[in-house]
Every structure is written in C-alpha cells, then in structure tokens.
N, CA, C and O atoms as a CHARMM CRD file, in Angstrom:
* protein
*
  256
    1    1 UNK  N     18.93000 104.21000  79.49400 PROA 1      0.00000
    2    1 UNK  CA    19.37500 103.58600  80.72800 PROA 1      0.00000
    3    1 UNK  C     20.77900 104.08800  81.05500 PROA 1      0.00000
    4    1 UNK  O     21.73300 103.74100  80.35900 PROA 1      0.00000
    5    2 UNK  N     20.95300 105.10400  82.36400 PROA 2      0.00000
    6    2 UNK  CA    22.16400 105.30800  82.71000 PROA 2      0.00000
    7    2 UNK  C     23.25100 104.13000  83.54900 PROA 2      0.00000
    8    2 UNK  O     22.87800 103.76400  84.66400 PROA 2      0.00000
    9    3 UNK  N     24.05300 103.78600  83.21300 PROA 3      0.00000
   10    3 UNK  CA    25.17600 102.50500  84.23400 PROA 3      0.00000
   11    3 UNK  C     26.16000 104.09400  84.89700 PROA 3      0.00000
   12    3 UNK  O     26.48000 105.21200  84.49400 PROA 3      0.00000
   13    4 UNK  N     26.26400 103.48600  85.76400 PROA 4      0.00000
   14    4 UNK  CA    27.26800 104.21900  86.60200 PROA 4      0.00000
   15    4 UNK  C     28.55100 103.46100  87.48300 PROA 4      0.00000
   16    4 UNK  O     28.50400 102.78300  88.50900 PROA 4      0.00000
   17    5 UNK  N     29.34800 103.74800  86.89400 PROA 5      0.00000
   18    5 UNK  CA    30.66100 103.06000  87.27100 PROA 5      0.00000
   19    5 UNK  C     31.52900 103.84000  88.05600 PROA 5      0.00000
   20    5 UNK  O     31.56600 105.05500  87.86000 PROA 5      0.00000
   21    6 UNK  N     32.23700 103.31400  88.92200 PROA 6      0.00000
   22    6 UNK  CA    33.34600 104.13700  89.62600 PROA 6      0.00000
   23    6 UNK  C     34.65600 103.97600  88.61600 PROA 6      0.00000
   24    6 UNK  O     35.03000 103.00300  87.96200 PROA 6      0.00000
   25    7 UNK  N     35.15700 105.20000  88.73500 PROA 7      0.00000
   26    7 UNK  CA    36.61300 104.93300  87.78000 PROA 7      0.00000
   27    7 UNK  C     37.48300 104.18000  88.19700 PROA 7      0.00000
   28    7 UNK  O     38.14100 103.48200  87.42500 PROA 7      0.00000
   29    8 UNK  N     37.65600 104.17300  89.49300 PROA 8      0.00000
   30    8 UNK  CA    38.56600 102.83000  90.04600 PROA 8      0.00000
   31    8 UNK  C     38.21400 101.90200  89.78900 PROA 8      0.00000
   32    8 UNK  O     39.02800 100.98000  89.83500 PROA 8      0.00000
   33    9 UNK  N     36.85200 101.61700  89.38700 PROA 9      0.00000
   34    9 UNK  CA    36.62300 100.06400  88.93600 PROA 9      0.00000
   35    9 UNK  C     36.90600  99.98900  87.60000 PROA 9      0.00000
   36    9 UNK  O     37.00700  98.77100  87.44900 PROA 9      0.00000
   37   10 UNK  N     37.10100 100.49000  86.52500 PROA 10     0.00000
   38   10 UNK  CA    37.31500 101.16500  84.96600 PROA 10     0.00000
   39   10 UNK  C     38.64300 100.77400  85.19500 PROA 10     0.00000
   40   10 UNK  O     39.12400  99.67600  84.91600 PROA 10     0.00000
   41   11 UNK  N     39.31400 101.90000  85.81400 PROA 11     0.00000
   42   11 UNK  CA    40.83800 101.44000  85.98800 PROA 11     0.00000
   43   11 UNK  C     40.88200  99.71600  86.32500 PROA 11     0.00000
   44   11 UNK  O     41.36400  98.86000  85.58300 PROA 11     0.00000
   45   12 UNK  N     40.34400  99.53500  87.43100 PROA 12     0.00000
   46   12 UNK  CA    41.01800  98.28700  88.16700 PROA 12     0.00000
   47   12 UNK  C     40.93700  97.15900  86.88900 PROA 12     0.00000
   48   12 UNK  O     41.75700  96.24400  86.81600 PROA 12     0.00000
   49   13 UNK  N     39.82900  97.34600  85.87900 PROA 13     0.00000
   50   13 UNK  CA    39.44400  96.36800  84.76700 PROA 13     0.00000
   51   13 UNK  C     40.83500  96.75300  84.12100 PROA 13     0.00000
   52   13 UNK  O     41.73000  95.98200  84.46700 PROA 13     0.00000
   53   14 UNK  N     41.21800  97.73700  83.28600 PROA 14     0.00000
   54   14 UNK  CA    42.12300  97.87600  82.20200 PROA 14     0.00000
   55   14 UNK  C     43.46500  96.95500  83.09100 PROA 14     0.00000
   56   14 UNK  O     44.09300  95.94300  82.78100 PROA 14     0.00000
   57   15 UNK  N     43.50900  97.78500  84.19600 PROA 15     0.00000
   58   15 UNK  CA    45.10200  97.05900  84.81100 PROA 15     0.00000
   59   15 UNK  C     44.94600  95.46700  84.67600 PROA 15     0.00000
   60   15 UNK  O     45.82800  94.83400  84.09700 PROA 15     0.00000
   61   16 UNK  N     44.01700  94.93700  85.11800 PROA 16     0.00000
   62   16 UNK  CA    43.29500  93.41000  85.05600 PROA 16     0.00000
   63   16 UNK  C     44.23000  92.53300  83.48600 PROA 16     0.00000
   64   16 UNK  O     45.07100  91.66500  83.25200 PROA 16     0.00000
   65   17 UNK  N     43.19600  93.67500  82.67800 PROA 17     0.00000
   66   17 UNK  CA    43.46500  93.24800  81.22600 PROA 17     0.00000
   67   17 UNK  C     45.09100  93.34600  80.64500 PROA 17     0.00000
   68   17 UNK  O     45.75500  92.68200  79.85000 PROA 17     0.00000
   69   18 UNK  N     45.29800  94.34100  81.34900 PROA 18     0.00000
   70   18 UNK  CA    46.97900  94.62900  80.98400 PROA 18     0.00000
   71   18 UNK  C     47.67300  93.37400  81.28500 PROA 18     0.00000
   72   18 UNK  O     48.35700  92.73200  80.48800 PROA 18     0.00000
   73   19 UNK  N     47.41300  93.06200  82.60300 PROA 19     0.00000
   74   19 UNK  CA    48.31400  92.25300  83.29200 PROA 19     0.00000
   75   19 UNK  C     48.29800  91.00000  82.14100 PROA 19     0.00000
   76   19 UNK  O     49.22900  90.55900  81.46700 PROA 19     0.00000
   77   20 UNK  N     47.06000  90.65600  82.18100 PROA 20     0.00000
   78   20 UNK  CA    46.69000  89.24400  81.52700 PROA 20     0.00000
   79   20 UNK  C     46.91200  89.07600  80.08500 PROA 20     0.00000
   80   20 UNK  O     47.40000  88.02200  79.67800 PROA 20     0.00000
   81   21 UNK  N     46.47300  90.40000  78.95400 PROA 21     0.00000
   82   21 UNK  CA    46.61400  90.33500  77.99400 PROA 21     0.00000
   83   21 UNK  C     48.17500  90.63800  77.45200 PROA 21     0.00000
   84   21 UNK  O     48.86300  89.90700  76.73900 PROA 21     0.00000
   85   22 UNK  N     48.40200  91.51400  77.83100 PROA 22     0.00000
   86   22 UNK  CA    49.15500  92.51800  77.53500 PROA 22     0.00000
   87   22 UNK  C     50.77000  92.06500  77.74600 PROA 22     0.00000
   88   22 UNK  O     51.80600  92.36800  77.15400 PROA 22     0.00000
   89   23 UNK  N     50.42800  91.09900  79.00400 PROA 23     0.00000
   90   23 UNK  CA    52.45500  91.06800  79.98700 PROA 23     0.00000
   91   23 UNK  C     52.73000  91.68500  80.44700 PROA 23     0.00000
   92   23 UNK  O     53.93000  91.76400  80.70900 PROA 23     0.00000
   93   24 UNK  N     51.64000  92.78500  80.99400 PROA 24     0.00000
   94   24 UNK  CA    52.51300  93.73400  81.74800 PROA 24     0.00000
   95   24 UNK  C     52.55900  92.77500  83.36400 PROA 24     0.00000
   96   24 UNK  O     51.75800  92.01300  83.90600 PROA 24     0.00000
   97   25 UNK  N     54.22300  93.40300  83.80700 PROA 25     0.00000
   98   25 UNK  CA    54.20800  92.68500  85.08400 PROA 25     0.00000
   99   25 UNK  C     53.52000  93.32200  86.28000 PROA 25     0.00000
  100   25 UNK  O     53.55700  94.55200  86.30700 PROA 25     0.00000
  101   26 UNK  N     52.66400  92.46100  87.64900 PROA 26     0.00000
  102   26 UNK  CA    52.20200  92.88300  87.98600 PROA 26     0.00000
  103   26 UNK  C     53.14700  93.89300  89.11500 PROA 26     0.00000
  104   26 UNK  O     52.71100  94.97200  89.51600 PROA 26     0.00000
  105   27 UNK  N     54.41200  93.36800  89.50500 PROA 27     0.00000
  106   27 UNK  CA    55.10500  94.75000  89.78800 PROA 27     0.00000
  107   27 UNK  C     55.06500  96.19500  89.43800 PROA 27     0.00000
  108   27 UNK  O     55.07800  97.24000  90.08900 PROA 27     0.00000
  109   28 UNK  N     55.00800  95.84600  88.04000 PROA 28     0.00000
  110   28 UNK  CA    55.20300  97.58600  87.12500 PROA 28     0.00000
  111   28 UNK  C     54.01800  98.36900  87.15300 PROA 28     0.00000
  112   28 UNK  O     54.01000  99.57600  86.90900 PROA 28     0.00000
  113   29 UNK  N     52.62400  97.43300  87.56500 PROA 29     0.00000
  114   29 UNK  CA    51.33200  97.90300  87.99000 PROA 29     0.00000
  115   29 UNK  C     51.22800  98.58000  89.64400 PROA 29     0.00000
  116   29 UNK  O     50.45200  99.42400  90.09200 PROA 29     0.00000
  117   30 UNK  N     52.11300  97.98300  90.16200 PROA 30     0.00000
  118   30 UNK  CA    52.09000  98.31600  91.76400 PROA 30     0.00000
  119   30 UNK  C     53.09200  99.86100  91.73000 PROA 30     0.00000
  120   30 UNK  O     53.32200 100.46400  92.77800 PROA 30     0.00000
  121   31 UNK  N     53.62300 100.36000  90.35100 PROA 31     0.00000
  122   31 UNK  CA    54.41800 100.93900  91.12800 PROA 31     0.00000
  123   31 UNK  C     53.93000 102.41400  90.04500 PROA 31     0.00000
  124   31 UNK  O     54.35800 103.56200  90.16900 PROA 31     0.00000
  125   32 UNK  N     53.10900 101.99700  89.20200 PROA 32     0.00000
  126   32 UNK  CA    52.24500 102.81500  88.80400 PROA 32     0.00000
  127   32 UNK  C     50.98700 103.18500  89.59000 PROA 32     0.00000
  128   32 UNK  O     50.52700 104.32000  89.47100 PROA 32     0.00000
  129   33 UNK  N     50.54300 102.49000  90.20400 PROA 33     0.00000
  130   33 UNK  CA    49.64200 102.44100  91.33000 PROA 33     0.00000
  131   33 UNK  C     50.05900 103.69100  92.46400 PROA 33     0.00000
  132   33 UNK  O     49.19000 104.46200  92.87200 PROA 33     0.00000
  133   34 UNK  N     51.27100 103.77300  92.84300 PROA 34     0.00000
  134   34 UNK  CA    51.85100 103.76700  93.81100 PROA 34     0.00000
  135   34 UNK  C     52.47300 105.30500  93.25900 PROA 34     0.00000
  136   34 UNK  O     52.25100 106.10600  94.16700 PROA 34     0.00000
  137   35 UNK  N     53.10700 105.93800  92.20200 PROA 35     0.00000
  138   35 UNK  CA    53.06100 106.63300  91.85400 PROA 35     0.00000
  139   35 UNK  C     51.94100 107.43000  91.66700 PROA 35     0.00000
  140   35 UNK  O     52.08000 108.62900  91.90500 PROA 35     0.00000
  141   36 UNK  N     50.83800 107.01500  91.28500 PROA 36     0.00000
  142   36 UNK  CA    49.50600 107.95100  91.16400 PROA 36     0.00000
  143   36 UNK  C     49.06200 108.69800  92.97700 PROA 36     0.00000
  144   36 UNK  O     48.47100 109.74300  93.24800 PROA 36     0.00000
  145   37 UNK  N     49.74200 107.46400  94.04400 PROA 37     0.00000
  146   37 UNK  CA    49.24700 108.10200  95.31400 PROA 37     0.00000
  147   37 UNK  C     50.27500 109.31000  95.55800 PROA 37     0.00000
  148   37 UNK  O     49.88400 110.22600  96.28100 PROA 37     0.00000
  149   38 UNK  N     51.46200 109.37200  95.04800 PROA 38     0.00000
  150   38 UNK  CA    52.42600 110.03000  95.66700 PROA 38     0.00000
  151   38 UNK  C     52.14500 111.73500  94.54600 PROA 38     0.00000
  152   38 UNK  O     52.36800 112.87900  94.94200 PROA 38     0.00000
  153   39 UNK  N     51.80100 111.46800  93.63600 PROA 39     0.00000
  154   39 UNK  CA    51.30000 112.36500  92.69300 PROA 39     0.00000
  155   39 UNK  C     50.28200 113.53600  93.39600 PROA 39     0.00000
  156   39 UNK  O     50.40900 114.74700  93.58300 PROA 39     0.00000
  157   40 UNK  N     49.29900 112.63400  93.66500 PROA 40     0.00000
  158   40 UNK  CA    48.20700 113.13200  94.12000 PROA 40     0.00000
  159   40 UNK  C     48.60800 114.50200  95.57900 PROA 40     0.00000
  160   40 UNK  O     47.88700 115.46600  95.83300 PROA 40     0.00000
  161   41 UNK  N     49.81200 114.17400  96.23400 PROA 41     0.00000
  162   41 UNK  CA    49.87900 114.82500  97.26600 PROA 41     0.00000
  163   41 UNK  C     50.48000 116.30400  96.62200 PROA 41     0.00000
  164   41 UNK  O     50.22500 117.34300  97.23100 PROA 41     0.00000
  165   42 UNK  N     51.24000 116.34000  95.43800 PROA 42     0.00000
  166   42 UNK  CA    51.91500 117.28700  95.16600 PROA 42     0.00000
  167   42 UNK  C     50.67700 118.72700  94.34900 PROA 42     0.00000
  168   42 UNK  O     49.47100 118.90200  94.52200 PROA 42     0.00000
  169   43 UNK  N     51.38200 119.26000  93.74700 PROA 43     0.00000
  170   43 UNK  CA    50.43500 120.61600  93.18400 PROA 43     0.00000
  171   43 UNK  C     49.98000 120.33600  91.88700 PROA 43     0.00000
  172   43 UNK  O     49.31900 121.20200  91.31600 PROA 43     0.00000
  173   44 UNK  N     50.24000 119.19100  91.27900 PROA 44     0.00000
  174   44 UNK  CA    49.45500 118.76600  89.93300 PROA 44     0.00000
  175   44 UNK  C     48.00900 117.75200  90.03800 PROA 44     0.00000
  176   44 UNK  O     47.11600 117.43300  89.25300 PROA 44     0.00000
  177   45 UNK  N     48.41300 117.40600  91.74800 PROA 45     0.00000
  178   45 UNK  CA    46.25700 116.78400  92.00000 PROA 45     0.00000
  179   45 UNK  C     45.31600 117.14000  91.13900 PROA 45     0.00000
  180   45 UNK  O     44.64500 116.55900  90.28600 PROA 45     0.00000
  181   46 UNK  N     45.47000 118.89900  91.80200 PROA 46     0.00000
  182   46 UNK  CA    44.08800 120.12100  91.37700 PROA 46     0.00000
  183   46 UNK  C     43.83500 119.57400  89.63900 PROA 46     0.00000
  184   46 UNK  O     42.83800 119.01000  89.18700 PROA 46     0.00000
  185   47 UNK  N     45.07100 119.96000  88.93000 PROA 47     0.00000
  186   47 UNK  CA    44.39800 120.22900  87.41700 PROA 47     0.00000
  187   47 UNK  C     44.73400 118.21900  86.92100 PROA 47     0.00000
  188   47 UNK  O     44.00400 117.89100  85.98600 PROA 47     0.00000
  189   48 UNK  N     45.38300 117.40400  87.27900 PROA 48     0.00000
  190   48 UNK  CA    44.91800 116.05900  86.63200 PROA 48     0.00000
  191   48 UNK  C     43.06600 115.95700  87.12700 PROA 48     0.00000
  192   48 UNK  O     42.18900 115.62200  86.33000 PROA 48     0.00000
  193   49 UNK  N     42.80900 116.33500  88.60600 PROA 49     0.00000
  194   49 UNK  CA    41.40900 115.70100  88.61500 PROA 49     0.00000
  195   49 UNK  C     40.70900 117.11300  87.98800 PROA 49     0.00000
  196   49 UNK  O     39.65900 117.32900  88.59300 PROA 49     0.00000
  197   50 UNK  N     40.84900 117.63200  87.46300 PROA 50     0.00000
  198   50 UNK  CA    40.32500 118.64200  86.82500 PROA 50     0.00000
  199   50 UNK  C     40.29800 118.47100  85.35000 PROA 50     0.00000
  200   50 UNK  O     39.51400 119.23000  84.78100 PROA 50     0.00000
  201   51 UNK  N     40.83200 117.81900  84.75000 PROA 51     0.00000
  202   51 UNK  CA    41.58900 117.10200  83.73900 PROA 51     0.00000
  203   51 UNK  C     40.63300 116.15100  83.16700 PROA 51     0.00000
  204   51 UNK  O     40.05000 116.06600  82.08600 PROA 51     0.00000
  205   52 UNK  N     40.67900 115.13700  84.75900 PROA 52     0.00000
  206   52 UNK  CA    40.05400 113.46100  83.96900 PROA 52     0.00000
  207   52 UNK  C     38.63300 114.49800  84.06000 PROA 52     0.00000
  208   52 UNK  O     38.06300 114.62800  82.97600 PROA 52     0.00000
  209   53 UNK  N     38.13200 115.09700  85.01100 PROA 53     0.00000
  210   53 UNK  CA    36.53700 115.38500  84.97100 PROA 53     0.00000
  211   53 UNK  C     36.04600 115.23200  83.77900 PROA 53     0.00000
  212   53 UNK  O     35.22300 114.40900  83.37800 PROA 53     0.00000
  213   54 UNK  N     36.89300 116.52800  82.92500 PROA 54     0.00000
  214   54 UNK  CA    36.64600 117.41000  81.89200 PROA 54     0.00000
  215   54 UNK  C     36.55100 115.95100  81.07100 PROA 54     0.00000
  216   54 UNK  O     35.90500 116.06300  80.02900 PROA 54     0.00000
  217   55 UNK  N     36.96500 114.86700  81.28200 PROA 55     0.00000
  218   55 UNK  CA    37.40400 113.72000  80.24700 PROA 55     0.00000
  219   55 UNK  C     36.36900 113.11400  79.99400 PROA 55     0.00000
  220   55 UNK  O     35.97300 112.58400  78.95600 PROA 55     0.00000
  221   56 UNK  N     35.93100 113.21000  80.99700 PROA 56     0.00000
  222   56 UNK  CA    34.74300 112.09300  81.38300 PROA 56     0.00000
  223   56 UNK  C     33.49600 112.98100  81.10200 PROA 56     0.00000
  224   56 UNK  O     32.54700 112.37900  80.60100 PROA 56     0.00000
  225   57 UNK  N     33.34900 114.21900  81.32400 PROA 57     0.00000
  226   57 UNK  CA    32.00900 114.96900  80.76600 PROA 57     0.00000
  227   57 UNK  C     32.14300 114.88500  79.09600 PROA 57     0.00000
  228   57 UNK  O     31.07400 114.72500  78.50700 PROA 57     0.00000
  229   58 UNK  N     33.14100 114.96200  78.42400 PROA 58     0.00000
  230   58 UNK  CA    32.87600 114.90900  77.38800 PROA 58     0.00000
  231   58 UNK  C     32.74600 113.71700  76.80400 PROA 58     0.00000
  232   58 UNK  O     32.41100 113.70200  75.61900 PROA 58     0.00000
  233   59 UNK  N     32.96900 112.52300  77.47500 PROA 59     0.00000
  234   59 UNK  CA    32.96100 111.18500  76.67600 PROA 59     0.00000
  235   59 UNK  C     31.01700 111.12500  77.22800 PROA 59     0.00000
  236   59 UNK  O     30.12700 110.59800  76.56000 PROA 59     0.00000
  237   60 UNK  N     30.86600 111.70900  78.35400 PROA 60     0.00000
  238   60 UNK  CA    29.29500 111.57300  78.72100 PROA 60     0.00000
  239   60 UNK  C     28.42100 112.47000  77.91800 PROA 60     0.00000
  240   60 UNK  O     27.23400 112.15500  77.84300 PROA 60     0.00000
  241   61 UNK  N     28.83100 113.53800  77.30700 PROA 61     0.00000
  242   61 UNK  CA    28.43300 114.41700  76.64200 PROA 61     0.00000
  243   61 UNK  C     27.40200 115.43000  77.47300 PROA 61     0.00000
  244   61 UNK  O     26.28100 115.69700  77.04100 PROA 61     0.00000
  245   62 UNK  N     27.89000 115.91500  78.62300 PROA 62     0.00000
  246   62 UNK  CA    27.51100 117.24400  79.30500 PROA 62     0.00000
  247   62 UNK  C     28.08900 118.14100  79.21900 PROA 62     0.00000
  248   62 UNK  O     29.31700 118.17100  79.29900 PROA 62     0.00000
  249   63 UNK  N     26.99000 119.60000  78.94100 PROA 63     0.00000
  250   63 UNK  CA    27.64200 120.29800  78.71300 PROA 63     0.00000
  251   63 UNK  C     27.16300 121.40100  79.85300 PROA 63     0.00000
  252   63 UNK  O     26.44700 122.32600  79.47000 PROA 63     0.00000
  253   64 UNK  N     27.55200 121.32000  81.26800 PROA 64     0.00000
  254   64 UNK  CA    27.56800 122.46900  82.02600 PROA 64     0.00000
  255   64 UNK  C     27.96500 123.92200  82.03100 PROA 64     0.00000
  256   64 UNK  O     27.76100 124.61400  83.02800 PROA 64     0.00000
C-alpha cells in the first residue's frame, strides 16, 4: 500500500511538534518559514530542490 504525502504537510507536522514539544517559539518558526521563501528566489533553489528529491528517492528506495 503506497500513502502519499505532500512535504509541506511532513514539514507543517514536524514544525507542529517543534512548537509543542520542543519550545520552539512560534516566531522563530515564522522566520524560518520566511527564510526558506526568500532562499528559494536566489541561485541555491535549483540544487536544494535537487537535493531534497534525491532525499526522498532514496528514503523511497527508487532507483531511476
């Protein structure tokens, strides 16, 4: 049986758990949040989402 999850929902759980378990404040989440958008515009996008792919095929175990 395959489940298929969006990673934003993966993420949105851990941040969840952080907040609650962890102490992290939910400020320091907004600005990590907020950093990942400003990231994304610059020239390291290409190889992080090139990066998590590779992350995620191997935790799925494909081998294209």
């Amino acid at each position: 049986m395959t489940v298929s999850l969006p990673l934003v929902f993966v993420l949105g759980v851990i941040t969840w758990a952080a907040i609650k378990f962890l102490g992290i404040r939910l400020w320091v989440a907004v600005v990590i949040a907020l950093f990942g958008f400003w990231l994304s515009q610059t020239f390291l996008a290409g190889p992080i989402e090139s990066g998590s792919r590779s992350g995620v095929d191997v935790i799925n175990g494909t081998n294209d």
